[in-house]
C-alpha positions as CSV (number, residue, x, y, z in Angstrom):
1,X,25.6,-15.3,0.0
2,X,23.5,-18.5,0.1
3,X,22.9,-20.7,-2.8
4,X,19.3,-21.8,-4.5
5,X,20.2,-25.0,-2.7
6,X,20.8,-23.6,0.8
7,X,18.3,-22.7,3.3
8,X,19.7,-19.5,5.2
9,X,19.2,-19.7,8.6
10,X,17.9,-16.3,10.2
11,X,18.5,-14.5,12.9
12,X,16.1,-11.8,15.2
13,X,17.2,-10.1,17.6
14,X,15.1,-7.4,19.7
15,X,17.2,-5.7,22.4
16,X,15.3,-4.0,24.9
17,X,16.4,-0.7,27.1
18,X,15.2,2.0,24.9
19,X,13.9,5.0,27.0
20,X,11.8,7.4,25.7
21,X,12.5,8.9,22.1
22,X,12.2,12.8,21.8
23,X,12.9,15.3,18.8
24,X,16.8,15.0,17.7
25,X,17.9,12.0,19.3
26,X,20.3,10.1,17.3
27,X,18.7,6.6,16.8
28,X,21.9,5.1,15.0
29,X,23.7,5.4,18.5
30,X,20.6,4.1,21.0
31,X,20.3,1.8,18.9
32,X,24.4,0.6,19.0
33,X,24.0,0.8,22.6
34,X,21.1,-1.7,22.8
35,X,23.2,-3.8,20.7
36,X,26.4,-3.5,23.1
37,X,24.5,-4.3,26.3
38,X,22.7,-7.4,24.8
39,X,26.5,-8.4,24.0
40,X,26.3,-8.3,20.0
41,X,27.5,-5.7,17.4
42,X,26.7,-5.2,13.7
43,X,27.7,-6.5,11.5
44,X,27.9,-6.3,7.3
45,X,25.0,-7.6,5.7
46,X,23.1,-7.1,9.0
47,X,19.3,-5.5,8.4
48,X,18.4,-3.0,11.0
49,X,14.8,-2.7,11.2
50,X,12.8,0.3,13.4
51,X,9.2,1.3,14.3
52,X,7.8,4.2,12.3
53,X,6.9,5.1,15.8
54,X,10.6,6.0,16.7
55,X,11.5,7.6,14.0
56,X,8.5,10.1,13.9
57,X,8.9,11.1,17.7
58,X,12.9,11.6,16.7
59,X,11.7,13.7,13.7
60,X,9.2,15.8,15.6
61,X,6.3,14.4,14.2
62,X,4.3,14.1,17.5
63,X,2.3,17.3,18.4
64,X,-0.8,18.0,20.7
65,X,-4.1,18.2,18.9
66,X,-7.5,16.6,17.6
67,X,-6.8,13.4,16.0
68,X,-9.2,13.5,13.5
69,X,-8.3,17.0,12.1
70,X,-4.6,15.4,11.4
71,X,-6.0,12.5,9.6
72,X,-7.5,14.9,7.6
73,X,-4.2,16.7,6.7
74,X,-3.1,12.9,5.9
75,X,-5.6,11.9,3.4
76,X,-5.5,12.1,0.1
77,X,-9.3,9.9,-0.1
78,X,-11.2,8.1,1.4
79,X,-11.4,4.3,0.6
80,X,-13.9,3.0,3.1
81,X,-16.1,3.8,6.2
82,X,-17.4,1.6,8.3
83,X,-18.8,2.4,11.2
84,X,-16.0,4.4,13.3
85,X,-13.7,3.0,11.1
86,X,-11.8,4.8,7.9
87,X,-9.6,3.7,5.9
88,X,-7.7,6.2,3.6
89,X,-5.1,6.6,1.1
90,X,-2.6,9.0,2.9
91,X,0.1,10.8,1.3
92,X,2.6,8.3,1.4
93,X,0.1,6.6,-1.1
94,X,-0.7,4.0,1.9
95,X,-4.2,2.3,2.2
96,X,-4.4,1.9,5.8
97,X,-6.6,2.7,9.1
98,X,-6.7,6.7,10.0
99,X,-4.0,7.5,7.3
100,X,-1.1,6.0,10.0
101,X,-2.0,8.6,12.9
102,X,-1.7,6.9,16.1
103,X,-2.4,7.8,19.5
104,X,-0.9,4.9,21.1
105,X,2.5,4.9,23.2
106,X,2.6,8.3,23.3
107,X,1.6,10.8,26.1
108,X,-2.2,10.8,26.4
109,X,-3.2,14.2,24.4
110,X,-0.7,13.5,21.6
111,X,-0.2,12.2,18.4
112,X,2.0,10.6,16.3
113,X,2.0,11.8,12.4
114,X,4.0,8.8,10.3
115,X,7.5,10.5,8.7
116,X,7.5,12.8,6.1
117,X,9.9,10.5,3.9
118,X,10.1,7.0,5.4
119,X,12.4,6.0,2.8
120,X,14.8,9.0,3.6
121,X,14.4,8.1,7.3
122,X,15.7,4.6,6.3
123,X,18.7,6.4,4.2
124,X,19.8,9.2,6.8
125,X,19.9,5.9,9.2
126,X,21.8,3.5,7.5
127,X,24.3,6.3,6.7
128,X,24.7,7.2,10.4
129,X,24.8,3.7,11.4
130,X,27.8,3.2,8.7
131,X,29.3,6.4,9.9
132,X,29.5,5.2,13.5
133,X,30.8,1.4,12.8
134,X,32.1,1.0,9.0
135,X,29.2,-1.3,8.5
136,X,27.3,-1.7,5.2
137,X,23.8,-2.6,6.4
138,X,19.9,-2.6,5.5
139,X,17.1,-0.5,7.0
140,X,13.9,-0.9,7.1
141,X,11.4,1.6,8.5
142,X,7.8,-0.3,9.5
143,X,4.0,0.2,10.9
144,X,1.3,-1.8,11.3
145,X,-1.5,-2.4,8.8
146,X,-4.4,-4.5,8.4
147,X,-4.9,-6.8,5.0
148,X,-8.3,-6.9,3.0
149,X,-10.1,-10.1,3.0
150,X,-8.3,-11.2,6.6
151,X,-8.4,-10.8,10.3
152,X,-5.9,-9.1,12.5
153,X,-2.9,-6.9,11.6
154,X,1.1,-7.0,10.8
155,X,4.1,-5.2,10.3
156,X,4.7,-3.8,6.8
157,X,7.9,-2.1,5.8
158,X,7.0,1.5,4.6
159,X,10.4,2.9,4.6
160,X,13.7,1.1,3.1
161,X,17.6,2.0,2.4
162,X,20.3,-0.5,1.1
163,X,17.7,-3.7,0.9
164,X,16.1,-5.0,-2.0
165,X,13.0,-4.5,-1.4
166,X,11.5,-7.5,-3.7
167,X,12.4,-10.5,-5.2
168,X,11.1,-11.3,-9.1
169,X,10.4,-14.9,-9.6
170,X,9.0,-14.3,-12.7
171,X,10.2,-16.6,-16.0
172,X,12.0,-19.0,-13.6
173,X,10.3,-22.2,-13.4
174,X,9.5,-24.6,-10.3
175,X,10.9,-27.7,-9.9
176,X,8.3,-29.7,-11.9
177,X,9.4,-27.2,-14.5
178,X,6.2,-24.9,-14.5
179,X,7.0,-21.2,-14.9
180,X,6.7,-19.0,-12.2
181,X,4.1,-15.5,-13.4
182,X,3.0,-12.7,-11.2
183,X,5.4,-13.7,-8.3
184,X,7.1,-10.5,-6.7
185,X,7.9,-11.6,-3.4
186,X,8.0,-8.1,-1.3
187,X,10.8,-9.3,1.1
188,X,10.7,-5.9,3.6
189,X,7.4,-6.8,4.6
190,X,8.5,-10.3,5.0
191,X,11.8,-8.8,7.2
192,X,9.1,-6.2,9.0
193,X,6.5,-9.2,10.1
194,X,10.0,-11.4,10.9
195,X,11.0,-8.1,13.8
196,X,7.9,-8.1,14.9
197,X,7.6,-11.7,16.2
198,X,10.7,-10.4,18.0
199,X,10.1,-6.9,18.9
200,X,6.1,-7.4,20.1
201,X,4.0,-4.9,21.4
202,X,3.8,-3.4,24.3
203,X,8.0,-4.5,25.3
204,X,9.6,-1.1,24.3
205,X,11.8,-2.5,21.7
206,X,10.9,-0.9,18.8
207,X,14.4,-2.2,17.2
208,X,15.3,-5.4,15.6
209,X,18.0,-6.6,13.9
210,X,17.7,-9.1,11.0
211,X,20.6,-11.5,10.3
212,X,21.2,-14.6,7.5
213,X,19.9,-12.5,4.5
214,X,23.1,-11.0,3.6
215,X,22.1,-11.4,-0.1
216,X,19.4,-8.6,0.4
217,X,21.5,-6.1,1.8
218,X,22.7,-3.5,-1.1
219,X,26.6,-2.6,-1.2
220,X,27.5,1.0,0.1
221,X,26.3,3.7,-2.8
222,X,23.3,1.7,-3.5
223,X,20.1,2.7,-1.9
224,X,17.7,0.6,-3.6
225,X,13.8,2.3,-4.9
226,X,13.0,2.1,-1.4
227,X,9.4,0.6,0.6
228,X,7.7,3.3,-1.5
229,X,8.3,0.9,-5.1
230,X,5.7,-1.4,-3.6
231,X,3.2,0.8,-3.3
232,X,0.7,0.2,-6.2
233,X,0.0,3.6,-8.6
234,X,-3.6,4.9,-8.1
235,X,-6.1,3.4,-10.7
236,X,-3.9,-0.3,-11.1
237,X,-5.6,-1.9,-7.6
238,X,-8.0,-3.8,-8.2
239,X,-9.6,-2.7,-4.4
240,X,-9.2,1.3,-5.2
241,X,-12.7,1.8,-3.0
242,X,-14.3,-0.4,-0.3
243,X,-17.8,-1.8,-1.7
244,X,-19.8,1.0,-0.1
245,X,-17.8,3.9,-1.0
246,X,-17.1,2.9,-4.5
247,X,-21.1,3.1,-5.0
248,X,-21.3,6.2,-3.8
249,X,-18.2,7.7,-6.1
250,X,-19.8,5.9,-9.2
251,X,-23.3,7.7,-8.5
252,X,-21.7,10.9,-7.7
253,X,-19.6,10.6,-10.8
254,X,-17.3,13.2,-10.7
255,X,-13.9,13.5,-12.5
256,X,-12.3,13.6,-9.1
257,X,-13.0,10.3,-8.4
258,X,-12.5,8.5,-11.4
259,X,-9.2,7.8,-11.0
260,X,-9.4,4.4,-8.2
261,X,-11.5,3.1,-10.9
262,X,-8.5,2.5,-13.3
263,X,-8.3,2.7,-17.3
264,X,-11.4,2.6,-19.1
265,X,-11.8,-0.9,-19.9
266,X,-12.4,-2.6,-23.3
267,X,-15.3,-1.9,-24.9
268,X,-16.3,-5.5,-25.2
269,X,-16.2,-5.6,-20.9
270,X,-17.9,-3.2,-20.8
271,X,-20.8,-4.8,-22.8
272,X,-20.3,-7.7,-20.4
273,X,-20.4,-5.1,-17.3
274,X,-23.7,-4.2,-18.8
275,X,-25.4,-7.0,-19.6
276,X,-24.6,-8.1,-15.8
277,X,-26.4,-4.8,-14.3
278,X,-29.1,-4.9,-17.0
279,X,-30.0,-7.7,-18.7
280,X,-30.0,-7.9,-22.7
281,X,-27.0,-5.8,-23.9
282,X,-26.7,-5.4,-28.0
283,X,-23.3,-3.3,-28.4
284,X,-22.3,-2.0,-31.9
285,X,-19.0,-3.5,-33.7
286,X,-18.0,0.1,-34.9
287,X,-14.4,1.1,-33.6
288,X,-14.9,4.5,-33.6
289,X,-14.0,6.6,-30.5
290,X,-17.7,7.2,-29.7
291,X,-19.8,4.0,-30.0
292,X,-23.1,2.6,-29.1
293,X,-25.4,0.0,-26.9
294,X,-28.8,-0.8,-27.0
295,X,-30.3,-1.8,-23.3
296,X,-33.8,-2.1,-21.8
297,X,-35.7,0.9,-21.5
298,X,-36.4,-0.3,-18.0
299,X,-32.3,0.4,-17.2
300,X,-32.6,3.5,-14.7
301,X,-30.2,6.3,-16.8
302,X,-28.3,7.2,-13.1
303,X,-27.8,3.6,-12.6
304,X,-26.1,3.2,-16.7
305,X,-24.0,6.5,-15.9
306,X,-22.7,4.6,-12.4
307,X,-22.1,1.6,-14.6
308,X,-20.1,3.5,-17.0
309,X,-18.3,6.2,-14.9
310,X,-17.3,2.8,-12.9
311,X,-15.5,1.4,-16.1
312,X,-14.2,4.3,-17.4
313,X,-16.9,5.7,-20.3
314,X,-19.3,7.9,-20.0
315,X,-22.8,8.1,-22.1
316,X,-26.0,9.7,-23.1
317,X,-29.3,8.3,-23.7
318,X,-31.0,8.1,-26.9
319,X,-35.0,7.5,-28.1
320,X,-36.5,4.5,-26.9
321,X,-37.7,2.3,-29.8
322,X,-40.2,-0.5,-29.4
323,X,-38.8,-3.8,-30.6
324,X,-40.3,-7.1,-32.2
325,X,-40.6,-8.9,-29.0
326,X,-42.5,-6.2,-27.7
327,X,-39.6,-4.9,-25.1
328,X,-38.5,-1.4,-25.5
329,X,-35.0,-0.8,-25.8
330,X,-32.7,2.7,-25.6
331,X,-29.4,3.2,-27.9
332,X,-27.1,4.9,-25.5
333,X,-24.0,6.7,-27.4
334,X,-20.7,6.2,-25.0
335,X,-17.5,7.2,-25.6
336,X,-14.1,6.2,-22.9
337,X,-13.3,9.2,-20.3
338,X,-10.0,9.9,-21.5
């Protein structure tokens, strides 16, 4: 194991050879045969890291068919549209393009479904792989995915066995003695962007194996939470909808989509939330569990409810009462969706 001092040095290696994967194939022993004929063998502490791709056409989960119908079955919501493109949060709880169906490396009329479990893909592998050499290793199980706010995509791990997953920097300190806060270092994704610089493309080596990070590797009976403790519970993302569609969920308004949206907020943000969409907000200082705020008659009443289903109240209008300065104003009672 290295020390705080040391920098590890790492190790990819992507053997090539692999011929095409079908239903039952034992992956553990292609992928020791790779291994042999590029003249290496694993070894403990090794990370074995595999294409999503692989492991689904080894699972059966490639099938003839319309491609949209099965990223249909996949989705759980819609996030975004934009123009041909979707992006959805599939059953796996994944934000990504088409909920993970591809149609790429695969016979032309089929498609590839992402596992059922990645993260029990990544355990029955690493058990075989142990089974067939004595060697405690990691797995990790990846696909591609695009990132908000950047260009291009990378390799994310979606699947993980006998790895941590993360590394927790929080409450140490740097060296100028700051502490560290919010720093959860998801390592798989770092291991799964690390294979792909070695794997590539289109070179039919959907393996890699990952060597100098010993210290990640989990000893034999440990499996780890898997890829699947990185993915963030619906409602705590700040990004739950793309702009567009979370505009349209906020007018619609129904109970079905509240829950991207997350908590309902404080009352006192949502004041602020109001006085940004409509000017002059005076909000009441009562705590009970139904309180008020007074806004500009002028504030459309679908707009306020899209306001408030959007931070997590709801409301209903009151008179409108003519003030001093001349401005009519509406007391709106809201109480937090609970």
């Amino acid at each position: 194991m290295s020390t705080p001092t040391e920098r590890p040095r790492i190790e990819v290696l992507a053997p090539a050879g692999l011929g095409e994967v079908h239903p039952g194939d034992d992956l553990a022993a292609a992928f020791l045969a790779l291994l042999t004929s590029a003249g290496e063998e694993l070894r403990d502490g090794d990370v074995v890291v595999v294409t999503s791709k692989v492991v689904s056409k080894a699972e059966g989960r490639v099938r003839r068919g319309d491609r949209d119908a099965a990223i249909a079955e996949e989705t759980v919501r819609v996030v975004a549209r934009r123009g041909r493109t979707t992006i959805v949060r599939n059953r796996l709880g994944l934000t990504m393009a088409a909920a993970g169906v591809d149609a790429s490396n695969v016979e032309s009329g089929s498609i590839v479904l992402l596992p059922l479990d990645p993260d029990a893909s990544a355990r029955t592998l690493r058990e075989r792989l142990h089974t067939l050499t004595g060697r405690t290793v990691g797995v990790v199980v990846t696909d591609t995915s695009g990132r908000a706010w950047r260009h291009g995509q990378t390799d994310i791990a979606i699947g993980a066995a006998g790895v941590r997953v993360a590394e927790d920097f929080n409450g140490r300190t740097d060296a100028y003695g700051n502490p560290l806060a919010v720093t959860l270092t998801a390592v798989v994704d770092q291991i799964a962007g690390a294979a792909e610089l070695s794997q590539g493309k289109l070179t039919a080596r959907p393996f890699a194996l990952l060597r100098g990070r010993a210290d990640l590797v989990l000893p034999r009976g440990e499996e780890g939470p898997g890829a699947a403790a990185l993915v963030r519970e619906e409602g705590s993302d700040l990004f739950g909808y793309g702009a567009r569609q979370a505009v349209i969920a906020a007018v619609r308004g129904e109970d079905g989509d509240l829950a991207p949206f997350g908590e309902p907020v404080p009352f006192d943000e949502l004041g602020l939330a109001l006085g940004e969409a409509f000017g002059d907000v005076t909000p009441t200082d009562d705590a009970g569990a139904q309180r008020s705020v007074e806004l500009p008659a002028t504030a459309a009443p679908g707009a306020v409810h899209a306001v408030l289903f959007a931070h997590g109240w709801r409301g209903e209008a009151g008179p409108t009462t003519e003030t001093t300065t001349g401005s009519p104003t509406t007391v709106w009672r809201i109480s937090p969706r609970l």
